[in-house]
C-alpha positions in Angstrom: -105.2 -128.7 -6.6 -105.6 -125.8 -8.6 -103.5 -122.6 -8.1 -104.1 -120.0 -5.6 -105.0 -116.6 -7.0 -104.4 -113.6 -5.2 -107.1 -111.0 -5.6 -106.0 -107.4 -6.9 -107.1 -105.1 -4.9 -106.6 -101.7 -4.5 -104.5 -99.9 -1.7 -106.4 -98.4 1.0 -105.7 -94.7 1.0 -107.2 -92.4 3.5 -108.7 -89.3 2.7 -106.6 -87.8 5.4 -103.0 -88.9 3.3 -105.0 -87.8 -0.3 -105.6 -84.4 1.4 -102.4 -83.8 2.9 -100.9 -84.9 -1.0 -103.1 -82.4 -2.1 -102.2 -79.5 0.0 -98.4 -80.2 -1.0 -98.7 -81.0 -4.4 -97.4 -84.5 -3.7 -98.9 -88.1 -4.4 -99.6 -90.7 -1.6 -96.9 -92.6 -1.9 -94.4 -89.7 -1.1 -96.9 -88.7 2.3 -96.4 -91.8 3.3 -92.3 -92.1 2.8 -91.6 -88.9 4.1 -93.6 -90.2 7.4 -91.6 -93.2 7.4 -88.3 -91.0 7.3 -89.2 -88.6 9.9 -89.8 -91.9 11.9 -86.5 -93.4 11.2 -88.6 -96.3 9.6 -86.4 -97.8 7.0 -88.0 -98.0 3.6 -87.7 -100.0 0.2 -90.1 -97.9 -2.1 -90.7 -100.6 -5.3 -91.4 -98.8 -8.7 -90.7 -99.4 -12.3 -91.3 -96.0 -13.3 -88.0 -94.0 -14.0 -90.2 -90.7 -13.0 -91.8 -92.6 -9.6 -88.2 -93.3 -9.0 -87.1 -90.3 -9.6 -89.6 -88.9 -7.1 -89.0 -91.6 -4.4 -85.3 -90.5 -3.9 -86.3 -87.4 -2.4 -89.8 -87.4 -0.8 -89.2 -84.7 1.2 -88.5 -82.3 -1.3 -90.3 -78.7 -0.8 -92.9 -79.2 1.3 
């Protein structure tokens, strides 16, 4: 049996969370967290990035 490959696909954004980024000067990622937090949703953002990181410890920021 050969090995399973699992596609790379690209995350669905909506254009709603893209606009909403926009209007705040924030990316996707950080729309989505800070809706998570308001919901008392606990969250495990992943990133490599030290400036992703950086931004993921406070998503809410100045909205």
């Amino acid at each position: 049996m050969g090995r399973l490959r699992r596609r790379q696909e690209q995350p669905v954004h909506p254009p709603v969370l893209s606009e909403i980024g926009k209007a705040h000067g924030k990316s996707v990622a950080q729309v989505v967290l800070r809706w998570l937090i308001q919901r008392a949703v606990v969250t495990i953002p992943k990133s490599v990035n030290p400036d992703r990181m950086a931004q993921n410890i406070d998503p809410s920021g100045r909205w």
